[in-house]
C-alpha positions as CSV (number, residue, x, y, z in Angstrom):
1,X,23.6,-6.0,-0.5
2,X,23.3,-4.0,-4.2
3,X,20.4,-4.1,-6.1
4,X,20.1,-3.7,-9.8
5,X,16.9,-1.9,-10.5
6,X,15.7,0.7,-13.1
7,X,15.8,4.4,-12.0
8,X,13.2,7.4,-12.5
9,X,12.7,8.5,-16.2
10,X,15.7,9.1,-17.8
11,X,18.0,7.7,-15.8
12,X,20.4,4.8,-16.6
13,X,19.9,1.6,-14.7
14,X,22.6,1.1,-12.2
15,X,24.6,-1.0,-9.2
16,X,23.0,0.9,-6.3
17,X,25.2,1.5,-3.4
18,X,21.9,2.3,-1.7
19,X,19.1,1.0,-3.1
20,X,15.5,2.3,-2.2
21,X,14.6,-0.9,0.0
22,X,15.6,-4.3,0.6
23,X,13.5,-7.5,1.1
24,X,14.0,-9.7,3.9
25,X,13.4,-13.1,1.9
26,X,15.9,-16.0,3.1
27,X,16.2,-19.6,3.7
28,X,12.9,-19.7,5.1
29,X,11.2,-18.4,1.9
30,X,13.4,-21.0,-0.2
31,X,11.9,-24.1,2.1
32,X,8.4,-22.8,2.0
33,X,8.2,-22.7,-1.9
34,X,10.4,-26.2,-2.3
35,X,7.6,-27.8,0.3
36,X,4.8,-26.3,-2.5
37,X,6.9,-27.9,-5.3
38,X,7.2,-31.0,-3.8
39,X,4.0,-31.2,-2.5
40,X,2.4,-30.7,-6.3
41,X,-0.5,-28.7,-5.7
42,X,-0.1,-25.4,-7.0
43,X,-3.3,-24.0,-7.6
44,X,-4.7,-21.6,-4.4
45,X,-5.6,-24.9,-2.1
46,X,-3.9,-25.1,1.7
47,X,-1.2,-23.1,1.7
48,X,-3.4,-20.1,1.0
49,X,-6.2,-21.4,3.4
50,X,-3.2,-21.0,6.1
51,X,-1.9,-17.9,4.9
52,X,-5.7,-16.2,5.2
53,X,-5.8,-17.6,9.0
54,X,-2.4,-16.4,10.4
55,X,-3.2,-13.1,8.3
56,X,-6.3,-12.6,9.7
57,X,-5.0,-13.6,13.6
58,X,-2.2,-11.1,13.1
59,X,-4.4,-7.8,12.0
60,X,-6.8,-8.9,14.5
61,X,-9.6,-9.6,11.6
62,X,-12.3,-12.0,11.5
63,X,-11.8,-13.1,7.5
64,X,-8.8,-12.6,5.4
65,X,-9.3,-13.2,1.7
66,X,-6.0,-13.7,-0.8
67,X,-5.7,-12.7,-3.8
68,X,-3.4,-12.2,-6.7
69,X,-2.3,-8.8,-6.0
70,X,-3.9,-5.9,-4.0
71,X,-5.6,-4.5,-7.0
72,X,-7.6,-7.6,-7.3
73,X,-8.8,-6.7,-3.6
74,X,-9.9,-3.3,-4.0
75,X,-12.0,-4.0,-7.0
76,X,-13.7,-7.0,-5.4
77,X,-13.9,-4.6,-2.4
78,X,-16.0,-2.4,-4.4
79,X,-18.0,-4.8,-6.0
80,X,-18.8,-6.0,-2.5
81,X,-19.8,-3.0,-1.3
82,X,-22.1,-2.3,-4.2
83,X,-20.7,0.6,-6.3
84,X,-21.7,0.9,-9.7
85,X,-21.5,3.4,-12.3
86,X,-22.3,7.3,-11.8
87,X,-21.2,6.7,-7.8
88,X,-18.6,8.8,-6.6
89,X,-15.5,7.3,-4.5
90,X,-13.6,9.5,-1.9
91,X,-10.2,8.9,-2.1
92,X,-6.4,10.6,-1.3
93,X,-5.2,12.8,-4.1
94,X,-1.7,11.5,-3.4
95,X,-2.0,7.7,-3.4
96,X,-1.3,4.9,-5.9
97,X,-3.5,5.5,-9.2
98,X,-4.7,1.4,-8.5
99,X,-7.7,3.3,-6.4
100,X,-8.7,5.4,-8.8
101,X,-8.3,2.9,-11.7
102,X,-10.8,0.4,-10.0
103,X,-13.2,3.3,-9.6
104,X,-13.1,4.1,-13.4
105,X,-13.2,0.8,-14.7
106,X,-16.3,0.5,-12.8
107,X,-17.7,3.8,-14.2
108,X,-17.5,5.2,-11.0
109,X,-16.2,9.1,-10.5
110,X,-13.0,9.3,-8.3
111,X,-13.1,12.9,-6.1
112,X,-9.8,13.7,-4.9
113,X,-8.6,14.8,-1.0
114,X,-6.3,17.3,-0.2
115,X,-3.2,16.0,2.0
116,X,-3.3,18.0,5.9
117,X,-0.5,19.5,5.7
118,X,3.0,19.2,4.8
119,X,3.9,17.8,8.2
120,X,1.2,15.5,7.4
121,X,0.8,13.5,4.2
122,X,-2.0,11.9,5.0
123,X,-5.8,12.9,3.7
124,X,-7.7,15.9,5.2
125,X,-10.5,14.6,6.7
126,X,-12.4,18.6,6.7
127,X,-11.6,17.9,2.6
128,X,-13.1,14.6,2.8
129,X,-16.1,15.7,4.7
130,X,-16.7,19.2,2.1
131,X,-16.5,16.5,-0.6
132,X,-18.8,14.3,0.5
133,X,-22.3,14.8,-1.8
134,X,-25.5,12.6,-2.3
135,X,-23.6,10.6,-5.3
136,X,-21.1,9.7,-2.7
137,X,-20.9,5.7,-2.2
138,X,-17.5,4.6,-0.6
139,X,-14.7,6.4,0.9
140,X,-11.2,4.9,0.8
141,X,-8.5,6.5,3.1
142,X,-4.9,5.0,3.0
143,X,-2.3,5.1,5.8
144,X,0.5,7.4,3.5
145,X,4.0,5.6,4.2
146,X,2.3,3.5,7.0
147,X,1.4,6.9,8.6
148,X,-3.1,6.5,9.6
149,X,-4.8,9.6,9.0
150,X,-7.5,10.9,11.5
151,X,-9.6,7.4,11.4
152,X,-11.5,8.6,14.7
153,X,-13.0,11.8,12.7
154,X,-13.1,10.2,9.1
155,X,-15.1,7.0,11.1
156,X,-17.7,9.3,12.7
157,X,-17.9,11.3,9.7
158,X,-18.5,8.6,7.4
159,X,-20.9,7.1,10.1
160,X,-23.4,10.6,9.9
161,X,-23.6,9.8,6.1
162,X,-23.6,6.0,6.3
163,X,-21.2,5.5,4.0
164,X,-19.1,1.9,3.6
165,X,-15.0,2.8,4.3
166,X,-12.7,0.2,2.9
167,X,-9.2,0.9,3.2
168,X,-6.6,0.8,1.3
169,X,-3.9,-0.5,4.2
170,X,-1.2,-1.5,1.5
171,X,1.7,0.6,3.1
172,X,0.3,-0.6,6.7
173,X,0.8,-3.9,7.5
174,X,1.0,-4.6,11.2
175,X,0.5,-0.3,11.3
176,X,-1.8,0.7,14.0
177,X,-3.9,3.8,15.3
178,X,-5.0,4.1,19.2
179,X,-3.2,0.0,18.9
180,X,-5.8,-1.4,16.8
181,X,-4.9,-2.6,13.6
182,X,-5.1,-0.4,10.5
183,X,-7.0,-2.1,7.5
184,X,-10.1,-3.0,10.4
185,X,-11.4,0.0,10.6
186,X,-13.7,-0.4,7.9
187,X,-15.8,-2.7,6.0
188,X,-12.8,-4.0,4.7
189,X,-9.1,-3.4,4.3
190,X,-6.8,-4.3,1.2
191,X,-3.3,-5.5,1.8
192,X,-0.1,-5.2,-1.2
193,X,2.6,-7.9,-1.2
194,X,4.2,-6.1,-4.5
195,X,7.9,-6.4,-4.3
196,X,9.0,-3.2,-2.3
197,X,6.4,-3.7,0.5
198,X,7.0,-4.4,4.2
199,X,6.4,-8.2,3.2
200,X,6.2,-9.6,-0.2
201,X,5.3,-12.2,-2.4
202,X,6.2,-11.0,-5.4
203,X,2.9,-10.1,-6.4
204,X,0.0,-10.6,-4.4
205,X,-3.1,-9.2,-1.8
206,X,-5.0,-9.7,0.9
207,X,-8.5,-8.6,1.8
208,X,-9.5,-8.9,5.8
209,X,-13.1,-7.8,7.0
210,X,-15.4,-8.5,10.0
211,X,-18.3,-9.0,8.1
212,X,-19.4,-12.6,6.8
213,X,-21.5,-11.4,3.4
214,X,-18.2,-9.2,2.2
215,X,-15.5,-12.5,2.8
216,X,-18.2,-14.4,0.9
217,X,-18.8,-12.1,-1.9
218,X,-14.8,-11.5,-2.5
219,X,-14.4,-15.3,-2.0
220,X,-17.0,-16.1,-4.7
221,X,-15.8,-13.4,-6.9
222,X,-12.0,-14.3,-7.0
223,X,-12.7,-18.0,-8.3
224,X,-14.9,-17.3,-11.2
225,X,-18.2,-17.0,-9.2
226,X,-17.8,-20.8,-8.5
227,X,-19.8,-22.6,-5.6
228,X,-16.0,-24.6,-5.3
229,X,-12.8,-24.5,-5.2
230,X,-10.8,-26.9,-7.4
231,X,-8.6,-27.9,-4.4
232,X,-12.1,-28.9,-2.2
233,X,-13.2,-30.4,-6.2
234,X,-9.8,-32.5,-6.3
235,X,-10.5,-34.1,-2.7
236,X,-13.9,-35.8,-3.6
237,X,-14.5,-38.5,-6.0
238,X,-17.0,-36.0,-8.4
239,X,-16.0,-33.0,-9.9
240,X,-19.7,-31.1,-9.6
241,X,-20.3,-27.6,-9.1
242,X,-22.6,-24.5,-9.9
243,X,-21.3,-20.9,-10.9
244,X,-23.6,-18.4,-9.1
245,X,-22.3,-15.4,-10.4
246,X,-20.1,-14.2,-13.4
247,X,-16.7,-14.0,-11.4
248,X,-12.9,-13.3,-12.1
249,X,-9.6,-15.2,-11.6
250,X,-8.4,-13.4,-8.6
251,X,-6.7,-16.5,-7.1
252,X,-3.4,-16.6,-5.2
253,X,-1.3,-19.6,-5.6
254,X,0.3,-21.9,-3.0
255,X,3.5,-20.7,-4.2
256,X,2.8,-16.6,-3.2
257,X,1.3,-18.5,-0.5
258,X,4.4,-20.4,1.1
259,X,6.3,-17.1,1.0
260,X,3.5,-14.9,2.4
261,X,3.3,-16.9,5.8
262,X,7.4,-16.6,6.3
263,X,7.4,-13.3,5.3
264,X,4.4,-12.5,8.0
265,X,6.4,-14.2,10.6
266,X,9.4,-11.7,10.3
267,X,7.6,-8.2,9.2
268,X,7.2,-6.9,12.8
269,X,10.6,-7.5,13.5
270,X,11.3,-5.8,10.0
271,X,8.9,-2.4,10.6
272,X,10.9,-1.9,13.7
273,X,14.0,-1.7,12.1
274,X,12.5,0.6,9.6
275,X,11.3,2.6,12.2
276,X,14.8,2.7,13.7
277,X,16.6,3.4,10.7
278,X,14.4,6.0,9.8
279,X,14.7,8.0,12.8
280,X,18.7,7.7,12.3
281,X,18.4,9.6,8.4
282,X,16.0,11.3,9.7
283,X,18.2,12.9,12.9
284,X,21.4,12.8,11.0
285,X,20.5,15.2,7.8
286,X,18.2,17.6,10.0
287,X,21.1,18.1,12.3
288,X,23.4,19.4,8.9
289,X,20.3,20.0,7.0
290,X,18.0,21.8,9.1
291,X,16.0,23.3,5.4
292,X,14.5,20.0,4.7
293,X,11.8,18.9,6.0
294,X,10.1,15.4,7.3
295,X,6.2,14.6,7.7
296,X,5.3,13.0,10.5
297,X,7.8,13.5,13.3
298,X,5.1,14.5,15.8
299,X,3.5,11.0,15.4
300,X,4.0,8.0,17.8
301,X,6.7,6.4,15.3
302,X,6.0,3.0,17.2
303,X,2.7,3.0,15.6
304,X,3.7,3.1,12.3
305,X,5.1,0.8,9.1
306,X,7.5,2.9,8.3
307,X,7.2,1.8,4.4
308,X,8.3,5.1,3.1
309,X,11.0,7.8,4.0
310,X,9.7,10.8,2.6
311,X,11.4,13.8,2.8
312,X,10.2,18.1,1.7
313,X,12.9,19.6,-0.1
314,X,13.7,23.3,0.4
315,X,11.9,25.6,-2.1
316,X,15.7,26.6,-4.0
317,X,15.8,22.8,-4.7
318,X,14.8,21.4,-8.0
319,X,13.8,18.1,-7.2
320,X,14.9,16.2,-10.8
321,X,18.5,17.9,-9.8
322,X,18.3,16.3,-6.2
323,X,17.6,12.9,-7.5
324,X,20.3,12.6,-10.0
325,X,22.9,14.1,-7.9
326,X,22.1,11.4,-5.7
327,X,22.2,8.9,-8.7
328,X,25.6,9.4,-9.4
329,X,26.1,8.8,-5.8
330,X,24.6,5.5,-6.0
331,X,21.4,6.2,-3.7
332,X,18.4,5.4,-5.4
333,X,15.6,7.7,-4.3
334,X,11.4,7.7,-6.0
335,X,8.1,10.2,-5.8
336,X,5.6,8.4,-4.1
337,X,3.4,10.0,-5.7
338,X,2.4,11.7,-8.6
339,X,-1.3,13.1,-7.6
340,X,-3.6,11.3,-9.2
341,X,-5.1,14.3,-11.4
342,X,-1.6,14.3,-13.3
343,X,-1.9,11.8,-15.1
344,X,-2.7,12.0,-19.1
345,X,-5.6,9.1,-18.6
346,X,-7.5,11.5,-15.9
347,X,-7.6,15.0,-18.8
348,X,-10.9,16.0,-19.1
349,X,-12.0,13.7,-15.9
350,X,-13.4,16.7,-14.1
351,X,-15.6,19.4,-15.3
352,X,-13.0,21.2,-12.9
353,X,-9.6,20.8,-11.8
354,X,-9.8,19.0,-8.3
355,X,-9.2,21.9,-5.6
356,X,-5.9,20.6,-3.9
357,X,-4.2,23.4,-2.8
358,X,-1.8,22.2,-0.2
359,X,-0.7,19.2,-1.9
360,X,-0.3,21.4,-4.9
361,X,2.3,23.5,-2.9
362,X,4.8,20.8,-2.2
363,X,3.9,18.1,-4.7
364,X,7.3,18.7,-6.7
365,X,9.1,19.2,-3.3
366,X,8.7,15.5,-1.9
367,X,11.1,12.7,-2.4
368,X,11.9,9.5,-1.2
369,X,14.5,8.3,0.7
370,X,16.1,4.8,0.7
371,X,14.5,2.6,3.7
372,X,15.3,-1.0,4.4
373,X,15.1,-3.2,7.1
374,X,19.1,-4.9,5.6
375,X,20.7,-1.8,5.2
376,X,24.2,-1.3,6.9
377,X,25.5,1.3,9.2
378,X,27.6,2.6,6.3
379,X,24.6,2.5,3.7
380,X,22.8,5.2,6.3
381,X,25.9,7.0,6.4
382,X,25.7,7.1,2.8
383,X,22.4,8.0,2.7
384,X,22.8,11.1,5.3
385,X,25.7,12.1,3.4
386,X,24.4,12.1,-0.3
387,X,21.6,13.8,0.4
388,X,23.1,16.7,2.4
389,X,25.6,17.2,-0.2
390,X,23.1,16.6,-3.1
391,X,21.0,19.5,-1.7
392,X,24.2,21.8,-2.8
């Protein structure tokens, strides 16, 4: 299956032979969204009351919350938790800037992690815990590629200073660490259903949490601060409510919905194909490309998402070269990420540059790889043999 699909800056939009992922929407998908449609209601009403349960059963979670996309989450996440403006948030240098915007649009001061190493992408929990300070008010740790980092030491540490962990779990679903469920280690955990995640809905979150006052608070907040819903309104014969608190429209619809719980069904299945396919591009480029390097490898792999493929390129390898030699090869590839402190919104941020000196040494070194749970025998061939000869 090709893919149309627009490549990194300055390159031409293509057919990709390989493209960075594939979804595993089908039939299923197609029937859940016709039964919304014919069914009328559109607006978040059963469909996303169902969607919260089976979430929540499946991460092991006492609430689930939807909402209309995993940045939605995080910021009612933080509102939950009480951050306000002046508090500092401790987050992964190397993550999706949607963190870090929340933080700032709440006038909150984002203070950046070093990555471990660069066999392990994930945060440094000694980093974390020298950058913890009296201002500090929520630390938020995300699983890199569906990869946990240390949760045992970054739980006890943020125990000693009592401070509220929410996690940002959007490369984890159905990840785990020690088997229990990442995005429950904290207060809360935020889930993505953006288009190139393990499961999608296009667009679309999901907030679970053990505590009661949090899954009230984000429940209120998403629908306007309104006592209720219009689907609970539409049922009774008077249309009555109260608005407690000045709210937003975070609302999934039934439509996102429908998808979500077809997609949920078949995501395990998926991350084990991932996992499979990944240790096949993995095995087959180190054994005629021994130079590059992949984080991770040590871990239990059966514990993992496997959203990303992410691969160190040899120091003699200029990264933009890589990626359009595999272009014209017709393998898409990515940077996941940019460190957060690169970015022209985040100048003057800091009264000094953020101190991230291992991620600094390989942060134009990592690429992506294509991973999908459809891809083809010959699409991993392809993928083994474009980047072995793309290295040259």
């Amino acid at each position: 299956m090709q893919a149309t699909s627009h490549c990194p800056d300055g390159f031409p939009a293509m057919d990709w032979k390989v493209p960075l992922t594939t979804l595993t929407i089908g039939l299923e998908e197609e029937a859940a969204a016709l039964r919304v449609l014919r069914r009328g209601w559109l607006t978040m009403g059963p469909e996303v009351e169902g969607f919260e349960q089976e979430f929540a059963e499946a991460v092991g979670a006492r609430y689930a919350v939807a909402t209309a996309n995993a940045t939605d989450g995080l910021a009612l996440c933080y509102d939950a938790v009480g951050v306000g403006a002046g508090d500092e948030i401790v987050m992964p240098a190397l993550t999706f800037v949607a963190a870090m915007n929340v933080a700032l649009r709440r006038s909150a001061v984002p203070i950046l992690v070093d990555i471990t190493s660069e066999d392990d992408l994930t945060l440094s929990v000694d980093d974390l815990a020298a950058k913890i300070t009296p201002r500090t008010g929520l630390v938020v740790p995300m699983p890199y590629g569906g990869f946990a980092p240390d949760m045992d030491r970054l739980m006890e540490i943020t125990r000693r200073h009592q401070l509220p962990v929410v996690e940002d779990a959007c490369h984890a679903i159905l990840g785990t660490h020690k088997g229990r469920k990442l995005g429950t280690f904290g207060v809360a955990g935020v889930f993505s259903f953006f288009g190139n995640k393990n499961m999608t809905t296009g667009e679309g979150g999901m907030i679970v949490t053990g505590d009661p006052a949090i899954a009230q608070r984000c429940r209120q907040m998403r629908n306007h601060g309104i006592t209720r819903g219009t689907y609970h309104r539409h049922q009774q014969s008077f249309d009555q409510y109260d608005v407690l608190v000045a709210g937003h429209n975070f609302r999934m619809c039934e439509l996102r919905a429908a998808i979500g719980r077809e997609q949920l069904r078949k995501v395990g299945a998926a991350n084990r194909r991932r996992g499979e396919l990944a240790s096949r591009i993995r095995e087959g480029i180190t054994a005629r490309a021994p130079e590059v390097r992949f984080p991770f490898t040590d871990r239990d792999q059966t514990a993992s998402s496997h959203h990303l493929l992410v691969a160190i390129l040899p120091h003699d390898v200029d990264r933009r070269d890589f990626m359009r030699r595999m272009t014209e090869r017709g393998i898409q590839t990515s940077i996941h990420y940019m460190p957060l402190h690169r970015f022209t919104h985040t100048t003057g941020l800091w009264d000094e540059p953020p101190h991230l000196p291992v991620l600094e040494s390989i942060e134009h070194r990592m690429v992506s790889l294509p991973l999908g749970p459809g891809f083809t025998d010959a699409q991993v061939d392809l993928v083994v043999e474009g980047t072995v000869q793309s290295l040259r």
